[in-house]
MITORMAR-780532 format. One record per residue (C-alpha): residue in one letter; z, y, x. Coordinates in steps of 0.25 Angstrom, whole numbers, padded with zeros to 4 digits, always signed. Layout:
AZYX/...
% end
This chain:
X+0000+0000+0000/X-0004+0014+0004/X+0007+0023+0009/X+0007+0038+0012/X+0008+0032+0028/X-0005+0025+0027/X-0020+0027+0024/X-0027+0027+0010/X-0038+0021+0016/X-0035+0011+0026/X-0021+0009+0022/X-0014+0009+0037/X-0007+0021+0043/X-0014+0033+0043/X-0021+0034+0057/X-0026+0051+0060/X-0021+0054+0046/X-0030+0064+0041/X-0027+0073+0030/X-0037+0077+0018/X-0038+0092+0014/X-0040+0091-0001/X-0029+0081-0006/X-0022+0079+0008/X-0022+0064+0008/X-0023+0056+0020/X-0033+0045+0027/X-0034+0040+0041/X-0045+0048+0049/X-0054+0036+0050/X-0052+0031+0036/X-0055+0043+0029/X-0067+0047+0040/X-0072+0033+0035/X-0071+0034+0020/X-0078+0050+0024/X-0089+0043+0030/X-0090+0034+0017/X-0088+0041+0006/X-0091+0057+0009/X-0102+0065+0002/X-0109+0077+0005/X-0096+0080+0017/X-0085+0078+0006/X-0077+0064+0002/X-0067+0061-0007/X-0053+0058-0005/X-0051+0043-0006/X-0039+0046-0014/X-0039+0057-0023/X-0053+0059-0023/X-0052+0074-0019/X-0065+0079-0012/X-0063+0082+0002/X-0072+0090+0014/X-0077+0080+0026/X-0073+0090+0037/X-0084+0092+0048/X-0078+0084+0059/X-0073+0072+0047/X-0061+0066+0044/X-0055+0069+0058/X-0055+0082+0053/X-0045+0083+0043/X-0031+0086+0046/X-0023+0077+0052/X-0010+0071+0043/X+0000+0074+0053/X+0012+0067+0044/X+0006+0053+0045/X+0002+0053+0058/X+0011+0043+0066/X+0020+0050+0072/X+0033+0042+0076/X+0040+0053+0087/X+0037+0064+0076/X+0050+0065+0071/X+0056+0078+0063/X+0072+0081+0066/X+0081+0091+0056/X+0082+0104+0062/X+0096+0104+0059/X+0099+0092+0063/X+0091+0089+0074/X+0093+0076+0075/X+0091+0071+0061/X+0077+0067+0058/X+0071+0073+0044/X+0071+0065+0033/X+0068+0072+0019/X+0063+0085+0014/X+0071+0095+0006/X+0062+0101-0006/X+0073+0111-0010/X+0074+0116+0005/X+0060+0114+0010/X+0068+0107+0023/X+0065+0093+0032/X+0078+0088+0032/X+0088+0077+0038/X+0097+0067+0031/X+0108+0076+0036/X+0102+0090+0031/X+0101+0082+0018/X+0116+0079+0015/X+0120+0094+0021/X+0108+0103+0017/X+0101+0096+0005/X+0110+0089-0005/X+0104+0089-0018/X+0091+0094-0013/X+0076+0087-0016/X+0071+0078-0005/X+0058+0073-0002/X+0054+0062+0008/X+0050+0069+0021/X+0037+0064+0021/X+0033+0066+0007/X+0038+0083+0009/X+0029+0083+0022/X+0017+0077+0016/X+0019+0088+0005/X+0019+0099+0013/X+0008+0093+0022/X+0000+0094+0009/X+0004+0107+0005/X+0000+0113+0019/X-0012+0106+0018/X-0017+0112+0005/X-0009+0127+0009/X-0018+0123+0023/X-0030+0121+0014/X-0029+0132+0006/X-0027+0141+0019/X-0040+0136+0021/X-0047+0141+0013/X-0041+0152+0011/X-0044+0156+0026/X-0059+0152+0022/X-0059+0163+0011/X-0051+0173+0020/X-0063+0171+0032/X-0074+0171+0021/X-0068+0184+0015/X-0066+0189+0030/X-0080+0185+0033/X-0085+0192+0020/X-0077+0206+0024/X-0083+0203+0038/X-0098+0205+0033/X-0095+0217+0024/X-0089+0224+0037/X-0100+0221+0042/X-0109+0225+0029/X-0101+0238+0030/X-0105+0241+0045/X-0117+0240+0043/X-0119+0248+0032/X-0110+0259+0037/X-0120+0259+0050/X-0133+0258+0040/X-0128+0272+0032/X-0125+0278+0047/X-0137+0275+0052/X-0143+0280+0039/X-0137+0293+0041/X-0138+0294+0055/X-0155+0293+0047/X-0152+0304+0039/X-0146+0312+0048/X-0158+0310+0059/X-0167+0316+0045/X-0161+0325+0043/X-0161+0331+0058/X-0176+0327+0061/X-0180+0337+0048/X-0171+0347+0055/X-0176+0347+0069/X-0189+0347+0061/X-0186+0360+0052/X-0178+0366+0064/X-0192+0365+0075/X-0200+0370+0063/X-0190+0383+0064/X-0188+0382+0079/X-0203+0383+0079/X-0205+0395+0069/X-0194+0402+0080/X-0202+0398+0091/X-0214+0405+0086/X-0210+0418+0081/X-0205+0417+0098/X-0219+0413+0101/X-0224+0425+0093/X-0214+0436+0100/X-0218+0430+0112/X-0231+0431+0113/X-0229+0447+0107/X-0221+0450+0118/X-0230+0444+0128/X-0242+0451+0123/X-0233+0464+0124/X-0228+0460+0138/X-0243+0458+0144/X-0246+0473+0138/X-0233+0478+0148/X-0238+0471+0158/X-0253+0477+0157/X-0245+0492+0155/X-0240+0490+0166/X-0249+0486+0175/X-0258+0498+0171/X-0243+0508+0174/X-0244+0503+0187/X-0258+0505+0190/X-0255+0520+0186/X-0242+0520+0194/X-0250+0517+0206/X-0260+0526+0202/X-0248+0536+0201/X-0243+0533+0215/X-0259+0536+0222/X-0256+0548+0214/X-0243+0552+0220/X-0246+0547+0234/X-0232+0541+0232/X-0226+0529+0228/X-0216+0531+0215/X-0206+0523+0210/X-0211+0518+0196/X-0199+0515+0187/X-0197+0501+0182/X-0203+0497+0166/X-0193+0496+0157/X-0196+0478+0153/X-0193+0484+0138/X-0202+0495+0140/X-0211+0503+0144/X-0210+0518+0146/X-0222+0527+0142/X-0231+0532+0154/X-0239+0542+0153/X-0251+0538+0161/X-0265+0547+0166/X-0272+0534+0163/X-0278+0533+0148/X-0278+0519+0145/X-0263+0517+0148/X-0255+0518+0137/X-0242+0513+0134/X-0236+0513+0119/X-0222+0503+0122/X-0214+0498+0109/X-0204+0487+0108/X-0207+0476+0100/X-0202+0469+0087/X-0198+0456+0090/X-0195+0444+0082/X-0183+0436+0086/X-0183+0423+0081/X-0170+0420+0072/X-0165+0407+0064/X-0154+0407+0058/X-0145+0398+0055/X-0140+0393+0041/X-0128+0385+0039/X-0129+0370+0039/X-0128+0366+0023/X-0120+0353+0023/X-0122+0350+0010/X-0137+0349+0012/X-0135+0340+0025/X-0126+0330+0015/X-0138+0329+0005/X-0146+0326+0016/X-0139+0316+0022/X-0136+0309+0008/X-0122+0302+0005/X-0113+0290+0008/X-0116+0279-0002/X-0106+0267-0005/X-0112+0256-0012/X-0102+0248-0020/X-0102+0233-0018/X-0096+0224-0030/X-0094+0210-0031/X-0097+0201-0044/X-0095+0189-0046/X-0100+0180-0060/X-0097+0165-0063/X-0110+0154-0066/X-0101+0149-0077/X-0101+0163-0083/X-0115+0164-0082/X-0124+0161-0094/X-0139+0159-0096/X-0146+0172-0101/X-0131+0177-0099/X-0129+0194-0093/X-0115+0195-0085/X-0110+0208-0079/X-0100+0210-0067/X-0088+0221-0068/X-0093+0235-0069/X-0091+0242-0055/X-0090+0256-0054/X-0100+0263-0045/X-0100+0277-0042/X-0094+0278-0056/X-0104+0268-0061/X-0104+0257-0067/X-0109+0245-0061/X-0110+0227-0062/X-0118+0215-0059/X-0126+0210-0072/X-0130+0192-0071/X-0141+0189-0079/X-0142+0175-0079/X-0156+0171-0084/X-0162+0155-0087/X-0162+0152-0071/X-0160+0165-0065/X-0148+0175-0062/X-0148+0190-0060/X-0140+0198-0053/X-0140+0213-0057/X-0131+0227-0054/X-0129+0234-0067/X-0127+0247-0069/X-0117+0249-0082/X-0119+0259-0092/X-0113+0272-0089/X-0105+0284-0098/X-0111+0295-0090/X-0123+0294-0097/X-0129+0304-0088/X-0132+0293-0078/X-0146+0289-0082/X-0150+0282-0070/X-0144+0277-0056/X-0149+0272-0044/X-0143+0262-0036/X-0144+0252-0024/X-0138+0241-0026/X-0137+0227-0017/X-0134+0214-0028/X-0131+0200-0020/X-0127+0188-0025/X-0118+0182-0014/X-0117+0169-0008/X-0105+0163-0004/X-0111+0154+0005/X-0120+0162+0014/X-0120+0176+0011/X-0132+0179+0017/X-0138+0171+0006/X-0135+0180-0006/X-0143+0186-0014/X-0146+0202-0013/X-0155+0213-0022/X-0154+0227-0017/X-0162+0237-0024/X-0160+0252-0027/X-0164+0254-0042/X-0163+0266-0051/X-0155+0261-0064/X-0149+0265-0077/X-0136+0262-0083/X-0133+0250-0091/X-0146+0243-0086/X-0147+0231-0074/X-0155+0233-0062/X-0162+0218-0065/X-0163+0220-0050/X-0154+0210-0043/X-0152+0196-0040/X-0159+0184-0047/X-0155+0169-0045/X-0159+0156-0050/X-0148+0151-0057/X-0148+0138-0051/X-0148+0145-0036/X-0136+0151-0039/X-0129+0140-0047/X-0129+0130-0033/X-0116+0131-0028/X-0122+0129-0015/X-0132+0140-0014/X-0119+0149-0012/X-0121+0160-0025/X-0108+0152-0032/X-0094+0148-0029/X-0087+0136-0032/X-0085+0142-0046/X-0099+0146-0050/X-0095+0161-0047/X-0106+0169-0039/X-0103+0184-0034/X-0113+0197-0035/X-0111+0207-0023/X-0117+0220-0028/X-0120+0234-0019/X-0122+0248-0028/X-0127+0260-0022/X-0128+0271-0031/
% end
């Protein structure tokens, strides 16, 4: 007869005892590697004696955990900590204590008892469902980790498109104005051009003058048998001479001149703001909807999402083999509004491979009340296969939606 010592299968004593994760029985590594080998289906077997379905780990039945308590052991003996030289022989349930025949006469009168080795094969059960549970707990906790992970990422990137974007308007915006200030800078130089060339006109008739006063000076000198001392010109004028020689004559005026001037206007901030637009914060939502909710030629609607005080859900139109997946835009009080126009991004995750989902992005001009009839389509049958990744275990699929106004 089978005992709690020895093996369901073989029926000797457990040799490399090896723990089940589901319902925490226990078989000889070889025995149940061999009823693996014999009996498991598509990488899963059941237990052979509840039943209960249970995962072939990768490395196989090595793998499970080892059942530490009914391992042979015979030097692994456990002594009282208050009297250490007393073995332990029961387990106080009222204390939550090992204890020994002593402790049980001073410390324990009255209390429930259990036999040692039935209180340690509860507890070994208990941490290996608490062990189980931690599991998959730190499986969701790393799955949500990697999910926050990818949206830091999602949001870098998007930070650094919109930078870049501005860094593009700003670039725009001073190309047109280094265009518009060399069209001015060019008026300015021109009106110099003009001045310049007046002047210069005006400076060769000096310098003719001038040359023709000399030529009489030195006449004057032939005249006087002696050489006088002819006083400088003035560069910003000419004194009138009064010459003997006809064809000399002098009539010196200063010019107008036109000094180039731009003035400066004060910078209109407001104008630079329109230019360079505004910050934009799409809001994202999640929605999720059940298969079992869902009916042929059925409409459903998510929650209404406020949006820049607006309201906004996801409408599924299930057809005879075909889902859609649309943003809706509710009808609105302010009857005002006639239209509005919005990007938005719809996608249809999947839970397996996100890379995998399905996405619509459009930028469509809509009304309120009325459906974009713009987003995602499925067949039916695609996205009721657990194993295409669009449903969990409980037939629920989940909607990400992105609204840009």
């Amino acid at each position: 007869m089978a005992s709690k010592y020895t093996c369901s299968i073989c029926l000797n004593n457990f040799t490399k005892p090896k723990l089940l994760p589901c319902c925490h029985h226990t078989f000889c590594e070889h025995c149940i590697g061999d009823y693996i080998k014999a009996h498991a289906h598509l990488n899963k077997f059941n237990c052979p004696i509840c039943r209960q379905e249970t995962v072939v780990p990768s490395g196989g039945a090595s793998q499970f955990v080892n059942n530490f308590y009914l391992e042979d052991d015979d030097d692994d003996k456990q002594y009282c900590t208050k009297h250490t030289k007393k073995e332990i022989e029961v387990y106080c349930r009222d204390c939550h204590k090992p204890c020994c025949s002593v402790c049980v006469m001073v410390d324990h009168t009255g209390h429930t008892l259990a036999d040692l080795d039935d209180a340690d094969q509860e507890m070994r059960e208990i941490v290996m469902k608490l062990k189980t549970e931690s599991e998959k707990k730190i499986k969701q906790l790393q799955e949500h980790s990697d999910f926050l992970k990818t949206k830091i990422s999602d949001m870098n990137k998007s930070c650094k498109t919109a930078c870049d974007k501005v860094d593009k308007q700003i670039d725009n915006i001073c190309e047109k104005a280094r265009k518009m200030g060399g069209t001015i800078k060019d008026d300015i130089n021109k009106i110099g051009e003009d001045e310049n060339r007046k002047f210069t006109k005006l400076v060769e008739d000096d310098d003719k003058m001038t040359s023709k006063m000399k030529e009489w000076c030195e006449y004057a000198d032939r005249i006087l048998q002696h050489r006088s001392i002819i006083t400088s010109v003035d560069k910003h004028g000419l004194t009138d001479v009064q010459t003997k020689t006809d064809y000399i004559s002098t009539n010196l005026h200063k010019p107008v001149v036109r000094h180039p001037y731009y003035s400066m206007v004060k910078v209109d901030v407001d104008c630079l703001k329109r230019l360079l637009g505004e910050v934009q914060t799409p809001t994202t939502f999640t929605s999720s909807f059940s298969l079992n909710q869902v009916k042929p030629n059925g409409e459903y609607y998510s929650d209404v999402v406020i949006i820049q005080g607006l309201p906004w859900c996801v409408r599924v139109k299930c057809g005879r083999s075909i889902l859609f997946i649309d943003p809706v835009l509710k009808k609105v009080e302010d009857k005002t509004i006639k239209t509005v126009t919005v990007s938005y991004t719809v996608k249809l995750l999947n839970i397996n491979d996100e890379s995998k989902s399905l996405v619509k992005q459009d930028t469509r001009t809509c009304k309120p009340g009325d459906c974009t009839y713009t987003g995602i389509c499925i067949d039916w049958d695609e996205l009721q296969d657990i194993n295409n990744g669009f449903i969990d275990d409980n037939k629920i699929f989940t909607v990400q939606t992105t609204v840009n106004i």
